[in-house]
C-alpha positions in Angstrom: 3.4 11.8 1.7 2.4 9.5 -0.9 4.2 6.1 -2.2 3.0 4.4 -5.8 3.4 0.7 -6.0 2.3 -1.3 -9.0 0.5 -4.3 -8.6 0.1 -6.3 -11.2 -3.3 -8.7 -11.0 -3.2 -12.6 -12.0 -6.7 -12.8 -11.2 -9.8 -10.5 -11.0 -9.5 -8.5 -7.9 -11.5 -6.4 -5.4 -11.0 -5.3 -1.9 -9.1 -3.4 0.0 -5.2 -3.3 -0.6 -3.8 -1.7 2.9 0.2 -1.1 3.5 1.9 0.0 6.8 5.2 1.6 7.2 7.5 1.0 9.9 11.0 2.5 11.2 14.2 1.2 11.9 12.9 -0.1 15.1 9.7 -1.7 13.9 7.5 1.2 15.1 4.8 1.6 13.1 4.6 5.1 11.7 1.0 5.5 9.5 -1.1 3.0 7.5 -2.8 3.8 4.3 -5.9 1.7 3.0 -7.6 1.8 -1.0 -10.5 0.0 -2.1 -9.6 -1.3 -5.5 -11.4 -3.2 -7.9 -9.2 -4.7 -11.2 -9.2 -6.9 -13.8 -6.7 -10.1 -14.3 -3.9 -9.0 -16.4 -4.0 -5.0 -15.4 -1.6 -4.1 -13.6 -1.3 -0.5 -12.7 0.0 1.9 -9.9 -2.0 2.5 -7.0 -1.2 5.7 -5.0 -1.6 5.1 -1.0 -1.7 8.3 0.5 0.5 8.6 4.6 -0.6 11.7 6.0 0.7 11.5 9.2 4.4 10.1 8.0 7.6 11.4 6.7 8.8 8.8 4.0 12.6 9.9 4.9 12.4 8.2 8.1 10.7 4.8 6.9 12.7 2.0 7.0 10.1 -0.8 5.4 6.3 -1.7 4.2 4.0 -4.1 4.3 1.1 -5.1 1.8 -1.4 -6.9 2.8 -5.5 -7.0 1.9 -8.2 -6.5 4.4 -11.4 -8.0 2.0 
């Protein structure tokens, strides 16, 4: 499965964006990491790819960068 968020940049950016998705009992299902590099002011949307999880059954997300 695959989820598109857009993330818009205030500042020059590059690392590694990495978002986890949990179910209604806080289990953690599958975690997707990208390596982006952007410019301040370009905000696009970045495709994380979950192959091991059915997005039906997620209940939540969370961003977070691993630079």
């Amino acid at each position: 499965s695959e989820l598109g968020i857009f993330i818009d940049y205030t500042k020059d950016f590059k690392g590694t964006v990495k978002v986890t998705n949990y179910d209604q009992t806080g289990k953690k299902i599958d975690m997707a990491e990208k390596t982006i590099t952007a410019k301040a002011g370009q905000g696009k949307v970045e495709v994380f790819n979950f192959p091991h999880a059915d997005l039906g059954i997620t209940t939540y997300y969370i961003v977070s960068t691993a630079n």
